[in-house]
C-alpha positions as CSV (number, residue, x, y, z in Angstrom):
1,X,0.0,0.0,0.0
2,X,1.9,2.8,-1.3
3,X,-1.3,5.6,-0.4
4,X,-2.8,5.0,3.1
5,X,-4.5,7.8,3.7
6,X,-6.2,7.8,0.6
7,X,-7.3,4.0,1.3
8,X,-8.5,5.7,4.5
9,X,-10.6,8.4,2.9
10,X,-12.0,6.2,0.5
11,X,-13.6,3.7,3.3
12,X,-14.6,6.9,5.6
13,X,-16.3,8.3,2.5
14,X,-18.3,4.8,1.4
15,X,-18.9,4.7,5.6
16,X,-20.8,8.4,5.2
17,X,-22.5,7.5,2.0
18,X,-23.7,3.7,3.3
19,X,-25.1,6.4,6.0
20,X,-26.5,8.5,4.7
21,X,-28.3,5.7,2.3
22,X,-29.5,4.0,6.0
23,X,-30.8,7.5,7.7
24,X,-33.6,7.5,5.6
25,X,-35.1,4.3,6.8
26,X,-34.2,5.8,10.5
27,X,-31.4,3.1,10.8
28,X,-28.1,5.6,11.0
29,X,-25.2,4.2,12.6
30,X,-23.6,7.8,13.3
31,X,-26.7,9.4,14.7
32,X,-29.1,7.7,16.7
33,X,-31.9,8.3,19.2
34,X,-30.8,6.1,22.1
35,X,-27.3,8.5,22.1
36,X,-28.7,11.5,23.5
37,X,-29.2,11.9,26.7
38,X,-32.0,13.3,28.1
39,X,-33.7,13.6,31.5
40,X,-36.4,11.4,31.2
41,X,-34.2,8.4,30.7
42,X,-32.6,9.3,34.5
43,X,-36.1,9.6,35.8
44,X,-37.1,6.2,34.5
45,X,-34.0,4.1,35.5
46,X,-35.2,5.3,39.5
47,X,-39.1,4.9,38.7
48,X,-39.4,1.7,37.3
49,X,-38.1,0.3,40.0
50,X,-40.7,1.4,42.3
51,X,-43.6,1.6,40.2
52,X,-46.3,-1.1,40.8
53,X,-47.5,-3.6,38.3
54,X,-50.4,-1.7,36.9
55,X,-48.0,1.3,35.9
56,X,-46.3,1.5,32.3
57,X,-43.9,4.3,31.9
58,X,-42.0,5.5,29.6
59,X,-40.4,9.0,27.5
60,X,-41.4,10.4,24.7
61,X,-37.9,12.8,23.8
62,X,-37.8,14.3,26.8
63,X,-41.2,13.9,28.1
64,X,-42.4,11.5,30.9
65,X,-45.3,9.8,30.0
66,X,-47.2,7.4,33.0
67,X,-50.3,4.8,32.0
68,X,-52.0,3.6,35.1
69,X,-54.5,0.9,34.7
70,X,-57.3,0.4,37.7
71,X,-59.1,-2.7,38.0
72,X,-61.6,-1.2,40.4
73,X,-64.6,1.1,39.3
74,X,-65.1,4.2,41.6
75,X,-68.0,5.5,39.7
76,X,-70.5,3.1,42.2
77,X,-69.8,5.0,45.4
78,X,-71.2,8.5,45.8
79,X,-68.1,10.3,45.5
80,X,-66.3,8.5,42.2
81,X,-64.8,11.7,41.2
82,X,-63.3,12.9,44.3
83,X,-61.8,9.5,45.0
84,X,-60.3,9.4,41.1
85,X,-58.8,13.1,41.9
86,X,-57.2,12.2,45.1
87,X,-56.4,8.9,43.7
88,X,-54.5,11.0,40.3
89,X,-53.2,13.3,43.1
90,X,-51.5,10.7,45.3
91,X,-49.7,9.4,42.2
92,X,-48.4,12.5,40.9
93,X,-46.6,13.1,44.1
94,X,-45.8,9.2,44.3
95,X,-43.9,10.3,41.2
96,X,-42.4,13.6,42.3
97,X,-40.9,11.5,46.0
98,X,-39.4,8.5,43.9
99,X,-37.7,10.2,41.2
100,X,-34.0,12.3,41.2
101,X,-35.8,16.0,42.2
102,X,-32.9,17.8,40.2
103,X,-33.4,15.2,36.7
104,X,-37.3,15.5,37.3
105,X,-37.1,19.6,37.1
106,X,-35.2,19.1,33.4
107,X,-38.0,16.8,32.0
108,X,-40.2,19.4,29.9
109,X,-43.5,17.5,30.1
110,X,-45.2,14.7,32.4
111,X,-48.1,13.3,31.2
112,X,-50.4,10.5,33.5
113,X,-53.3,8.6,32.1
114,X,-55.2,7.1,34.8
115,X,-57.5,5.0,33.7
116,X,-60.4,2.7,35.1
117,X,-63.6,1.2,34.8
118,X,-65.8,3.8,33.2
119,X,-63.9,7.3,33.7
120,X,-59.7,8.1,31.9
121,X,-57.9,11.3,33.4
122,X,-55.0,12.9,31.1
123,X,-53.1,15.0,33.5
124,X,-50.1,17.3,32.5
125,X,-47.9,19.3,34.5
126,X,-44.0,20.4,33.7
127,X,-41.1,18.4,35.4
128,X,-40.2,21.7,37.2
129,X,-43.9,22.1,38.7
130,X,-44.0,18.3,39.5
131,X,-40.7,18.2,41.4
132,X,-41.8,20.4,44.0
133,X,-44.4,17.9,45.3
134,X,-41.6,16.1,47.3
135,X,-41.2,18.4,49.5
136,X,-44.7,19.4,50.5
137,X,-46.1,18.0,53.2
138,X,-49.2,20.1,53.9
139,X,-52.6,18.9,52.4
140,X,-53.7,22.5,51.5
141,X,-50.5,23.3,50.1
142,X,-50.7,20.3,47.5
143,X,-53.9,21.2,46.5
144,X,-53.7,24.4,45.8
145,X,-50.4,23.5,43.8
146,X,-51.8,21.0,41.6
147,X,-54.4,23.3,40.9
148,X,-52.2,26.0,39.7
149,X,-49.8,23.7,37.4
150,X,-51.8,20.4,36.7
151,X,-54.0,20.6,33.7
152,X,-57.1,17.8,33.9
153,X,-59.2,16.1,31.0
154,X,-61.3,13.8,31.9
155,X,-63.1,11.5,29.6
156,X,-65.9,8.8,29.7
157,X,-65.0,5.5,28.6
């Protein structure tokens, strides 16, 4: 091999072109979606491991996205939707005590879907409204912050 480097450009150059063939398909070998790092990834390697069975979560980017599957209807007793509410409530800060407080501020977007027998609530709230549940303690004081940065659609099934 009297010309290395040229040997060397030629198999960097049919590297970038058998690339950029592949990145079209979504299959790129230099660029890829599991590379970058994001917050949500953090949040989930603490949260799954706490999470009960019923719970499937997951990112979307850099969003947190939580699906929670009841097997008990609420909508018999005479307060179904207060029980569903305190119910979303207690999960949201479930969330905010078992995941890294710093990593859960970075994550743009937390979505729950809680969903049962008869009645689906889609709540979102930002990572940096979300991680300040852990350290409330007072009843009133959760409340009136879930009010303020928790956005509620509820849905019949």
């Amino acid at each position: 091999m009297k010309k290395p480097v040229l040997t060397m450009g030629l198999l960097m150059m049919l590297a970038f072109l058998l690339d950029l063939y592949r990145m079209r398909d979504g299959k790129s070998l230099f660029y890829r979606e599991d590379f970058i790092a994001h917050s949500c990834k953090a949040v989930i390697v603490k949260l799954e491991r706490r999470v009960p069975d019923n719970w499937k979560v997951y990112c979307e980017h850099n969003n947190l996205s939580v699906e929670i599957k009841y097997q008990t209807p609420e909508l018999g007793s005479k307060n179904a939707k207060a029980i569903s509410y305190r119910r979303l409530a207690n999960d949201l800060s479930f969330i905010a005590q078992n995941s890294p407080e710093e990593t859960l501020m970075n994550v743009f977007i937390v979505r729950v879907r809680s969903q049962q027998p008869g009645l689906i609530i889609n709540a979102v709230s930002e990572g940096q409204y979300l991680s300040k549940l852990a350290t409330m303690r007072d009843p009133d004081y959760i409340s009136e912050h879930l009010k303020k940065t928790v956005q509620v659609k509820e849905s019949i099934e």
